[in-house]
C-alpha positions in Angstrom: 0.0 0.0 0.0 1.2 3.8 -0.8 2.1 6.0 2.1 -1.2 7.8 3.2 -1.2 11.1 1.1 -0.2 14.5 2.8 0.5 18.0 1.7 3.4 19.6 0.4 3.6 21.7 3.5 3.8 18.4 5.8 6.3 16.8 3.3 9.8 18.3 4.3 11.8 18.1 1.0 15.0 18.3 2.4 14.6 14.8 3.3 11.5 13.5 1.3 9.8 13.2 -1.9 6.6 14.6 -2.6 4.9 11.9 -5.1 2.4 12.7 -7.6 -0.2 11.4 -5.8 0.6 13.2 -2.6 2.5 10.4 -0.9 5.7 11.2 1.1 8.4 9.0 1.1 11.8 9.2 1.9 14.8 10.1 -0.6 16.7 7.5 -0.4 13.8 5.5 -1.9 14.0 7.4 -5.0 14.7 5.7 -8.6 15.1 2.4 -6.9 13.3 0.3 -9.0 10.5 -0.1 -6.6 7.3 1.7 -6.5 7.2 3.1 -2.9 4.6 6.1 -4.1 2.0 3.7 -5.4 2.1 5.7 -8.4 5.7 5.0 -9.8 6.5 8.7 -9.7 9.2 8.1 -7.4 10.6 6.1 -10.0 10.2 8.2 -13.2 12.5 10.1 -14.5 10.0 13.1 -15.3 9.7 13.7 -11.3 11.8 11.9 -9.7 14.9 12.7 -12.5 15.8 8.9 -11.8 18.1 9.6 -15.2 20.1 11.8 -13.5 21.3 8.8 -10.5 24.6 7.3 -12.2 23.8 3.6 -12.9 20.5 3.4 -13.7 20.1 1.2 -16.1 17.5 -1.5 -16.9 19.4 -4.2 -18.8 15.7 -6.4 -19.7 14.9 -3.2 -21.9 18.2 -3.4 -23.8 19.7 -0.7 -22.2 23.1 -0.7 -20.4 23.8 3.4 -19.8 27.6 3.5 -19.3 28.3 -0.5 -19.1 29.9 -2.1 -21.9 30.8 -5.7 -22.0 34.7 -6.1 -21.8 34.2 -10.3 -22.9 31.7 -12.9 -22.8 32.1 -16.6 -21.8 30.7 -19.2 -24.1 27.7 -16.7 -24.5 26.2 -16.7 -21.3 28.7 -15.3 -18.7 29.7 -11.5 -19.3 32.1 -9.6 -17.2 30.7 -5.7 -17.6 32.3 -2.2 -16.7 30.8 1.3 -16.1 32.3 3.8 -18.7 32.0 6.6 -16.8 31.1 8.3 -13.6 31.8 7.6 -9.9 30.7 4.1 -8.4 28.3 4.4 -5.9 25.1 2.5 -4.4 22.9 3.0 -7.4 20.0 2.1 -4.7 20.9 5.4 -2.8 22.4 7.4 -4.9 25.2 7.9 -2.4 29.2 7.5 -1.8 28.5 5.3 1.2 26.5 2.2 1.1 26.2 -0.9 -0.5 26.8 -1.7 -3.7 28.4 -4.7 -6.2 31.1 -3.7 -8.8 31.0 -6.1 -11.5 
């Protein structure tokens, strides 16, 4: 279920994101692939600017961003590297955090 909706005045953007629907929810929750508003705005890059968060790729829709494919293994294992950009926890968006480097 969405966060109950509020108003922008109650939603303190320093911290949170103020979804479409007028759900709150937290930054760090932003562009994560998960749809924490209830209405994916949190996740699309028209309000949320998710195509501005290094990494954010979706490789099912054919897109890799910055990754390119430095050799593949009888055609099913690929070892990948970012092009560009700092590596950080794509999840977060921050320096700090967890995060895989492939």
């Amino acid at each position: 279920a969405p966060p109950p909706k509020t108003t922008p005045a109650n939603c303190d953007m320093k911290t949170h994101f103020l979804c479409a629907n007028h759900a709150c929810v937290l930054q760090d929750l932003l562009c994560d692939f998960n749809d924490d508003c209830g209405d994916y705005s949190d996740e699309m890059d028209q309000t949320a600017k998710c195509d501005q968060y290094i990494g954010r790729c979706d490789f099912e829709l054919g897109t890799s961003c910055d990754w390119t494919p430095l050799w593949q293994y009888d055609g099913n294992d690929t070892q990948w590297r970012i092009g560009s950009g700092v590596i950080r926890d794509h999840t977060t968006n921050h320096l700090t955090g967890h995060y895989l480097a492939i």
